[in-house]
KOLTI-176985 format. One line per 8 residues: number of its first residue (from 1); for each residue x, y, z of N, C-alpha, C. Coordinates in steps of 0.001 Angstrom, whole numbers, plus 500000, padded with zeros to 6 digits. Last residue first. Example, Ala and Ser with C-alpha at 12.3 -4.5 7.8 and 13.67 -1.06 7.14 Angstrom:
% residues 2
2) 512850:497750:507080:513670:498940:507140:512900:500030:507870  513190:494310:507800:512300:495500:507800:513200:496700:507800 .
END
This chain:
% residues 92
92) 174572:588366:219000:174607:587356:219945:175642:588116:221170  171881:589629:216632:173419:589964:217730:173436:588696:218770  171598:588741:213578:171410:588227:215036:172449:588513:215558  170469:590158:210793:171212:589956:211783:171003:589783:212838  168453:592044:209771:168053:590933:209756:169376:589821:210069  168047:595026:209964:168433:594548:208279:168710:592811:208273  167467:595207:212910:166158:595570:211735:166880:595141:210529  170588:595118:213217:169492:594333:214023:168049:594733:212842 .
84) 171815:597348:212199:172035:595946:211823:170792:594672:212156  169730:599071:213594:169807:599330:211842:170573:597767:211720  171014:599075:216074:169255:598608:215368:169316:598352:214690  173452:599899:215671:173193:598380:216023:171952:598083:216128  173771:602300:214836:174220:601335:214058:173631:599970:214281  171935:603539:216734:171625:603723:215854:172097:602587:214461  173942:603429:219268:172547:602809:219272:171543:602597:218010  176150:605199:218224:175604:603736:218482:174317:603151:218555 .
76) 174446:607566:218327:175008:606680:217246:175273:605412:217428  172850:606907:221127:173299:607753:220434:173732:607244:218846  174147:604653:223184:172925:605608:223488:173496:606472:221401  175080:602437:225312:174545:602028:224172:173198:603260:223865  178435:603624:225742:177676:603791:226034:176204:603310:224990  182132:603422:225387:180818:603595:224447:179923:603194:225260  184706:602703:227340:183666:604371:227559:182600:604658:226528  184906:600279:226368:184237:600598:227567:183658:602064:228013 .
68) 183911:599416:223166:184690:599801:223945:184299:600243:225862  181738:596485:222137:182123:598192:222420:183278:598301:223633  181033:594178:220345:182015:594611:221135:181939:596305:221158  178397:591637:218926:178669:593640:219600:179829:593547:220450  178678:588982:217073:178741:589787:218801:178919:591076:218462  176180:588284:214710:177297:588828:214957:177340:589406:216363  174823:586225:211794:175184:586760:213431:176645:587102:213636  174831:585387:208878:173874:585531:210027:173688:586523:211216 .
60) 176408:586148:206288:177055:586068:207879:175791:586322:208869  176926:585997:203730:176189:584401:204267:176575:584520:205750  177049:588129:202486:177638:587614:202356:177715:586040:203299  174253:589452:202764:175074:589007:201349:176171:587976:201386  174275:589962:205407:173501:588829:204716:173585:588575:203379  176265:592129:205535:176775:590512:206023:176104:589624:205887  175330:594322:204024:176221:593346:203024:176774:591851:204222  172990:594779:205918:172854:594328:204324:173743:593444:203737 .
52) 174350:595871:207735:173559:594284:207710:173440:593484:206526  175060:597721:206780:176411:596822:207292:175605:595877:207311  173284:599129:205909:174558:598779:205049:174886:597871:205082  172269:599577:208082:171256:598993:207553:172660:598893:206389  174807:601089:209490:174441:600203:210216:173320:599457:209339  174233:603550:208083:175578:602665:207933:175225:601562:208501  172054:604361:208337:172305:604053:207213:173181:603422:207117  172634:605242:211389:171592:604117:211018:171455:603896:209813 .
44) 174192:607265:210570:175272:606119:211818:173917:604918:211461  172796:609647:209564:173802:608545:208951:174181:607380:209379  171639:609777:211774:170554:609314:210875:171808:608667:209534  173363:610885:213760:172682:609806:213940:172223:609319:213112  176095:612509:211752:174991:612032:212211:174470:610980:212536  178060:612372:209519:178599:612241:211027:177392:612288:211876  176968:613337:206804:178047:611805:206866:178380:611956:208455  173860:614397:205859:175151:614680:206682:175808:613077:206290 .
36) 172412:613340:204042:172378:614790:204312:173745:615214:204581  172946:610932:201742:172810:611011:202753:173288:613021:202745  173731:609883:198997:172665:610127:199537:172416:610237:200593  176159:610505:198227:175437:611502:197582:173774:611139:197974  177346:608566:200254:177829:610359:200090:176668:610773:199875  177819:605735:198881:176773:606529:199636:176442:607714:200160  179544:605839:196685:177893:605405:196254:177428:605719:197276  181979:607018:198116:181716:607310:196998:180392:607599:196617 .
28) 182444:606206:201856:182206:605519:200247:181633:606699:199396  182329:607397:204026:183307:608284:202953:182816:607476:201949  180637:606725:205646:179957:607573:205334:181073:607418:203768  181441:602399:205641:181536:603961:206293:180877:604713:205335  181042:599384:206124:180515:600226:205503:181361:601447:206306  182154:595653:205856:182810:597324:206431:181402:597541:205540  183583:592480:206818:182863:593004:206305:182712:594760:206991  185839:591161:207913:184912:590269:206827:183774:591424:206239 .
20) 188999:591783:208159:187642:592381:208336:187036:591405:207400  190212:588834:210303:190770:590304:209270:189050:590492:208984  191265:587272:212320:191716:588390:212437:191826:589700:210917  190836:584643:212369:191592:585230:211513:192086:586415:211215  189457:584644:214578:189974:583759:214524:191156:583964:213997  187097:587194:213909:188141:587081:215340:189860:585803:214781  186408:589424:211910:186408:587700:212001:187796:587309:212784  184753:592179:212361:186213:591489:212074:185578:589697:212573 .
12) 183152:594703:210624:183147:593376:211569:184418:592289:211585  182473:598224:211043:183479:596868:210642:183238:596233:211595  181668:601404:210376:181599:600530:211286:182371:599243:210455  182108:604960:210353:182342:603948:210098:181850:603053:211223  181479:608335:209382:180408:607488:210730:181510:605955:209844  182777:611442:209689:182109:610006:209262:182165:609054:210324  184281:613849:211009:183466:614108:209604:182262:612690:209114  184989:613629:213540:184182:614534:213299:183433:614562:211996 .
4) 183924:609624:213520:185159:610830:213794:184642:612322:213394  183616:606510:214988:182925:608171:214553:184273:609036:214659  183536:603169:214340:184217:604404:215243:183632:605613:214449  183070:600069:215524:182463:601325:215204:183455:602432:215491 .
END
């Protein structure tokens, strides 16, 4: 996950191989024009129902949460990782 003043991104990397198996952020194109803001909580839970979306597209059940140590599970965060969790992903 990372936030920056203007967008909300998140990515799941596939440890082994070390490359992203799967992304959403605010900047895409198709999701811009529906969302209020792109750096909000209520964006950070659109990205996060995204991100679930396309890893049950793509046959990825479950997934570990890594946060950094000064992320805190409050706020945007907390927002991405329901929204994966409610779009039918298993955090392990």
């Amino acid at each position: 996950m990372h936030f920056s003043n203007k967008y909300v991104s998140a990515q799941v990397i596939h440890t082994p191989t070390a490359t992203v198996a799967c992304s959403a952020s605010s900047q895409e194109k198709l999701v811009r024009p529906n969302m209020e803001s792109t750096r909000d909580v209520a964006a950070a839970a659109k990205i996060g129902k995204l991100l679930g979306e396309r890893l049950l597209h793509k046959g990825i059940p479950a997934v570990a949460i890594h946060m950094k140590r000064e992320q805190k599970y409050h706020g945007k965060i907390k927002a991405i990782i329901d929204s994966v969790r409610d779009a039918g992903v298993k955090l392990l």
